[in-house]
C-alpha positions, 0 to 999 in steps of 0.5 A: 484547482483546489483539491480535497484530500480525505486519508487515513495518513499523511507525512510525518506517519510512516505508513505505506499510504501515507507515503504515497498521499504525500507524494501526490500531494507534494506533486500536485502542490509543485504544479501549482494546485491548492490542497487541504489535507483531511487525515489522522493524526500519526499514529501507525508505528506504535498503534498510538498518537504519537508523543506531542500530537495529543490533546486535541481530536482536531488540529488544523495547519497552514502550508505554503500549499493549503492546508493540514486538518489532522483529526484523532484516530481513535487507535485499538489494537488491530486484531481486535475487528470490532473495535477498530470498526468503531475506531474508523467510524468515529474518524469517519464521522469526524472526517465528515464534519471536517470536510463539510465545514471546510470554508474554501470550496474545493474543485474536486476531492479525492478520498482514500481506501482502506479503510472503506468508510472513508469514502461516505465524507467523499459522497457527502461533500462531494454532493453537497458542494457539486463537485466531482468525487474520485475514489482512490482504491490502494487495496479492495476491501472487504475482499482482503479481509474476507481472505484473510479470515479477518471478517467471517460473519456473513451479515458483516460481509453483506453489509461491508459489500453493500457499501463498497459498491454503493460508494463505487458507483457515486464515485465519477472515478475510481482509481486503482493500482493495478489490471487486476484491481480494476478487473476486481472493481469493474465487475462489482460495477457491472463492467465487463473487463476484457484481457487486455484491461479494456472494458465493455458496458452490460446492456442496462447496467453501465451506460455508454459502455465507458469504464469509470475504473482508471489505472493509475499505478504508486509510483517510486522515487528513484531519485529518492530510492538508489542503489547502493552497498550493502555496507551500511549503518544498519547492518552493524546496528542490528549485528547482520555482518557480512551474511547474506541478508533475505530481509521481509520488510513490511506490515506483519499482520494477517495478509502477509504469511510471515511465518513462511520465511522462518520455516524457511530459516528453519531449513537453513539454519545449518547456514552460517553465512545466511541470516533472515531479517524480519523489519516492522510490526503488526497484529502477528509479530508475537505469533512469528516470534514465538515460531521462531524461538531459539533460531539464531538465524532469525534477526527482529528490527522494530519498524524504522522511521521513513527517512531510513526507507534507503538504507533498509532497502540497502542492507539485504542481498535479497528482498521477500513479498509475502501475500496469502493465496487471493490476495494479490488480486485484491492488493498491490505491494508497492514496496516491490517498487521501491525494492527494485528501484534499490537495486535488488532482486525480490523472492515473491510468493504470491498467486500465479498472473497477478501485477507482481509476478507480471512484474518480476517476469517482464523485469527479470528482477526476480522469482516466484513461488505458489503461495504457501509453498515452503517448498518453492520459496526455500529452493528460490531462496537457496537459488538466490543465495548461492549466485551472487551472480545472479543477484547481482544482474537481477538487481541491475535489470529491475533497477533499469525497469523500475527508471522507466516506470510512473515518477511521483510527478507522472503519477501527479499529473495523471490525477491533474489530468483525471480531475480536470476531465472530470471538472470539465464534463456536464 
């Protein structure tokens, strides 16, 4: 089978979705498949093409499983909406030309969202080669956006609603993360999901009754991801000690209410034994700065390369997942994957009845709080600070959970197995 891919990341880019890409890549590569990568340039960590990649908008490479198209991003400072619109559609625009001109006819392609516009390349080569086209949904937009504040004027919305919706329904498949993303995306498609994820068709909408939604989850690597002490490198690097560590580790930016957790750091600074972490990068990092100046119990460490994924994961007693009210309905942390394949309990504050929480319940790998409330997370950390205990059987329980959840080649073989139903259907 040959596969085309159309990404916004692919290795050597630290991005979380690029993470994923590469693993389904690499699994799809290890069962025998041919795959030519569509993708950017690596630029996530600084918001820039990263020294050495420069030069050129389009650079293709071989691989002992296809091939690499890495095409300019076109990077903008992420608070600045208009200009990163134009950034993505001139990497669309590029992505479309890559993908048209591709010699070797793919079986089937595979585009991935955000940034939504990636989607059009998928249409177009997908109509223009007859093949199948399967949309990959990591987080819906604009519903996030629209959330978040980040998109207000409603022409905009409009529009990007227009063609979330004009994408979904060319698609033969949409792929989502979670029961609550699929709910999200069968609506827009006119399906009516039930509670217990099954859906029905509405009479003259969707015919035949038969969902194009699949839910196919990120996997984790517990191979890759283990437990292990907390006595490591980076605890001495950035001066953490023997303190007890509640670390965010992630995207700073708007969906994730960083400045939660230094209000709660704020409350706790009385605690010489306590010490608040906050790893990586974003649009908000200055303004989470600034609110906690002059707390000594507040530690910055700039976004780490992916190969330091385990020690990160490692070096804190106690993980956060940070989401503002909503978003949880429209987004899947994958991280908490990988946080429990750490062996560590996780303090989440995000909505009520959402994958995450669902999660930590039925792992019993953790607690959480209403989004927002400064309140409930301070108390499930201090909770979480005082009984090590606790931690500790948390940790171990989520850590047996998360072995019997999708490996990166379940994850590969679920997308086989969705390609091939589609290649062989009229």
């Amino acid at each position: 089978m040959k596969v085309l891919v159309i990404a916004p990341h692919f290795a050597p880019d630290v991005a979380p979705t690029g993470e994923v890409i590469t693993s389904i890549v690499g699994g799809l590569a290890d069962r025998g498949h041919t795959i030519h990568v569509i993708t950017a340039l690596p630029w996530y960590r600084n918001h820039r093409v990263e020294p050495g990649w420069g030069g050129r908008l389009v650079r293709t490479e071989a691989t002992e499983w296809g091939a690499v198209s890495r095409l300019h991003p076109f990077p903008t400072d992420k608070s600045n909406i208009p200009a990163r619109a134009l950034a993505f559609g001139g990497f669309t625009a590029l992505a479309t030309l890559r993908s048209l001109f591709i010699r070797r006819r793919p079986d089937v392609v595979l585009a991935m969202s955000p940034p939504l516009p990636l989607g059009f390349p998928g249409v177009l080569v997908a109509r223009a080669r007859r093949i199948p086209f399967v949309f990959n949904i990591q987080d819906v937009f604009p519903d996030v956006a629209v959330e978040v504040g980040a998109i207000t004027n409603q022409r905009v919305i409009r529009a990007a609603s227009a063609a979330e919706r004009f994408l979904y329904r060319r698609a033969d498949a949409v792929t989502v993360l979670s029961e609550d993303l699929k709910r999200n995306v069968a609506a827009k498609l006119g399906e009516v999901p039930a509670f217990d994820g099954s859906t029905e068709a509405v009479p003259g909408r969707v015919a035949g009754g038969d969902s194009k939604v699949e839910v196919i989850p990120n996997f984790v690597d517990t191979e890759r991801v283990r437990p292990g002490s907390t006595d490591v490198a980076y605890r001495s690097e950035f001066g953490l000690g023997d303190r007890t560590v509640v670390t965010y580790a992630g995207n700073i930016g708007l969906s994730q209410p960083v400045e939660l957790l230094v209000e709660v750091a704020r409350r706790m600074a009385d605690r010489s034994d306590v010490v608040f972490v906050i790893n990586g990068g974003g649009t908000t990092l200055e303004s989470v700065r600034r609110a906690a100046a002059r707390l000594d119990n507040v530690v910055f460490v700039p976004m780490q390369p992916r190969e330091r994924l385990s020690e990160v994961l490692a070096a804190a007693d106690i993980h956060t997942i940070l989401l503002k009210h909503g978003l949880a309905r429209s987004s899947v942390p994958s991280k908490m994957y990988s946080i429990l394949a750490a062996g560590r309990p996780v303090v989440a504050s995000v909505d009520a009845d959402t994958e995450v929480t669902r999660v930590l319940a039925d792992a019993e790998a953790g607690l959480a709080a209403t989004p927002g409330s400064v309140d409930e997370l301070h108390d499930a950390i201090a909770a979480l600070v005082d009984d090590p205990d606790r931690r500790r059987s948390m940790g171990a329980s989520g850590r047996s959970w998360v072995e019997r959840w999708l490996s990166p080649a379940s994850v590969a073989e679920a997308y086989e197995d969705l390609f091939a139903r589609l290649i062989a259907r009229p």
